[in-house]
C-alpha positions in Angstrom: 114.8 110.8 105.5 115.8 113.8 107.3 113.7 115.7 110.2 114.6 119.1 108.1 112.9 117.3 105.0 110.0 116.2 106.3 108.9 119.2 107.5 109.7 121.3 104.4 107.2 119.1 102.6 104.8 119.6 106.0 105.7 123.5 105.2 104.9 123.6 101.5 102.0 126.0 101.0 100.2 124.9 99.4 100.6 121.9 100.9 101.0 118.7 98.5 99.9 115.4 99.9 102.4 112.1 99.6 102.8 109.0 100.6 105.5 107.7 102.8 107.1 104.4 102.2 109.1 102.3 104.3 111.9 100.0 104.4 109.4 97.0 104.6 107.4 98.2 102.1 104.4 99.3 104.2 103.1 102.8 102.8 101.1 105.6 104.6 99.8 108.3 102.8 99.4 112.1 104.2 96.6 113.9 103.0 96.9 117.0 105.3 100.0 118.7 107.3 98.1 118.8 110.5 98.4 114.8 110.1 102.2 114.5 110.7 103.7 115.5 113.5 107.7 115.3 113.3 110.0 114.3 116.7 113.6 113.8 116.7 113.9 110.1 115.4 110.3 109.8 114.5 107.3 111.3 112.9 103.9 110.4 113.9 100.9 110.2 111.2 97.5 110.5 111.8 95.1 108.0 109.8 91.8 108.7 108.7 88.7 107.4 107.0 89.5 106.8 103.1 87.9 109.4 101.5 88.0 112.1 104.5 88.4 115.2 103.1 89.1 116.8 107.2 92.1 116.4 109.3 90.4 113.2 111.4 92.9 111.0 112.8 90.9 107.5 113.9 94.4 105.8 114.6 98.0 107.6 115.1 101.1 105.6 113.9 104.5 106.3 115.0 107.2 105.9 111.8 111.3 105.6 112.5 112.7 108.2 109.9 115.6 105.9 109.7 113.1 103.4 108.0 111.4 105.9 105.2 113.5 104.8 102.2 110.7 107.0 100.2 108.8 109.6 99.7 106.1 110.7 97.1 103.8 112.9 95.8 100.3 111.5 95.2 99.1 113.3 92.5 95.7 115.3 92.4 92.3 113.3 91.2 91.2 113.3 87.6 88.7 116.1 86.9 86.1 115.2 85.0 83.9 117.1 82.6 
């Protein structure tokens, strides 16, 4: 994964959460673009509470773009009627 396309999707308005996956198969999803923040070789994500509809980091992890092997949209909740 490139620098240049990670931060398109963290540019994207409106912004479209996804889930990052990596080369050993751990997955970390990003529900805001203030949660991301993208460096040279690495892109630090904020982790919230499950569920946390505001940007509240509780833990930051730091990802090696060389490891993303994917990334993916997580599609919007059901609506119900």
């Amino acid at each position: 994964m490139s620098r240049a396309e990670l931060r398109s999707l963290l540019r994207r308005r409106p912004f479209r959460p996804f889930c990052i996956t990596m080369s050993n198969d751990e997955k970390f999803e990003v529900w805001h673009p203030e949660m991301a923040i993208v460096a040279t070789s690495i892109v630090a994500v904020g982790l919230g509470r499950p569920g946390d509809t505001e940007p509240n980091a509780e833990k930051v992890i730091w990802l090696d773009l060389d490891q993303i092997v994917d990334i993916q949209p997580i599609a919007p909740a059901a609506q119900t009627s």
